[in-house]
N, C-alpha and C positions, 0 to 999 in steps of 0.2 A: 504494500500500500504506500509507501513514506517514499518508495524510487520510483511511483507516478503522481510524483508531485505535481499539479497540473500548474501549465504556464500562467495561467491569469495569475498566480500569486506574486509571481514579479512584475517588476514595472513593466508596461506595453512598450516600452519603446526598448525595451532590451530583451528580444527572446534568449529561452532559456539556452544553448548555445554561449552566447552572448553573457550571459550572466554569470554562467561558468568561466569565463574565461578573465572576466574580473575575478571572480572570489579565488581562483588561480594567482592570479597577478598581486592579489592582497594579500594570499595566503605564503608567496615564494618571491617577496619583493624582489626584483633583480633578475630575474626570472628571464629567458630568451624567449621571442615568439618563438620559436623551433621547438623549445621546451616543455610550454603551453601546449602547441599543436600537435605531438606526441603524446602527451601523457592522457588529452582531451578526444584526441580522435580524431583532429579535425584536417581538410582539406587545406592543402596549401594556399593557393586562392583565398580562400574562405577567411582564412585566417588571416592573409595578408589584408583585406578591404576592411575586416574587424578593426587591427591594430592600427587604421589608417582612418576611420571613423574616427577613434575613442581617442586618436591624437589630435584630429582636427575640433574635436568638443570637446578639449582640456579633460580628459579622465583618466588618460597614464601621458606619459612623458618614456622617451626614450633617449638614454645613456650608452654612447660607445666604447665597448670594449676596449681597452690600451692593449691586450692580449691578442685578438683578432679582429682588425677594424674592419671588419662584416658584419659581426656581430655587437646585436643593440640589448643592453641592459633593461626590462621595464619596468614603470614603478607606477602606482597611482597617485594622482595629483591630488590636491584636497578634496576636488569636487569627486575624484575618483572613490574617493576614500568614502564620501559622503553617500555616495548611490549605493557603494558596496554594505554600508551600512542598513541603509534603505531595503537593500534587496534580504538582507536578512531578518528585518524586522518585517518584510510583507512574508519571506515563504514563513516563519515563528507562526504568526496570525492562520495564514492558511494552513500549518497543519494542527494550529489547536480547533481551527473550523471542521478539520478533516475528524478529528479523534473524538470532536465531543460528545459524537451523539453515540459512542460507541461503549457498552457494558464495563465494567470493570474488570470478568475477567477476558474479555477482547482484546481490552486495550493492557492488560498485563501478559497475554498471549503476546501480543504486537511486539510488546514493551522488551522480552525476554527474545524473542526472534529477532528485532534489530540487533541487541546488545551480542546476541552470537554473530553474527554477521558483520560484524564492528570488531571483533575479537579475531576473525581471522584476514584480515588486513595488518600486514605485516610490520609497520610501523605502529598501529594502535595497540597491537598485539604488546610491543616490545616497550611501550608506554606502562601499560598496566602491568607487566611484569615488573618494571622498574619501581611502580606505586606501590605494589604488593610485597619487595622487598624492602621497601624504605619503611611502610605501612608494621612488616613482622618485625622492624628492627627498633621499634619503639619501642 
């Protein structure tokens, strides 16, 4: 249910594609479009008129590599920073629109099926391990 988040939860003027690719950008400041568009899925194209949009409406800025000046560093501007915000306070709202009408043990059903599926993602995985030892060493 929570990986069909439906589009309207985000801003219209950023499909979901689009909104990824911020919370991308905000999540790995510094980030390479090449790096985005791998890990995202996306079409070279695609990806290219993206990062060419969101520079020409102030929402990241791009930084050149001293390493390989082909490569551009991106980061979100304030107003980037601002939207990325925004997008997570509309999908927050849309999925408590989604869960509210749903039972308690539904939603502890849901609740228990995310959290496995959050756990074997390799990095959260190694997150919680690290809490869990910090956690028994108290």
């Amino acid at each position: 249910m929570l990986g069909k988040i439906d589009q309207e939860m985000y801003n219209k003027s950023f499909p979901l594609t689009e909104a990824r690719v911020i919370t991308e950008i905000h999540h790995r400041s510094g980030c390479t479009a090449t790096e985005v568009r791998e890990k995202l899925g996306i079409d070279r194209g695609y990806m290219s008129r993206i990062i060419q949009r969101f520079e020409d409406e102030n929402i990241i800025f791009k930084k050149q590599s001293k390493e390989d000046k082909r490569q551009y560093s991106l980061f979100l501007t304030q107003d980037g920073e601002n939207i990325y915000k925004g997008l997570v306070e509309k999908a927050r709202r849309g999925v408590d629109n989604m869960i509210q009408s749903l039972s308690k043990n539904d939603l502890s059903t849901l609740t228990v099926s995310d959290l496995k599926n959050k756990l074997h993602q390799k990095t959260l995985y190694a997150s919680w391990m690290s809490t869990i030892r910090l956690t028994s060493s108290l």
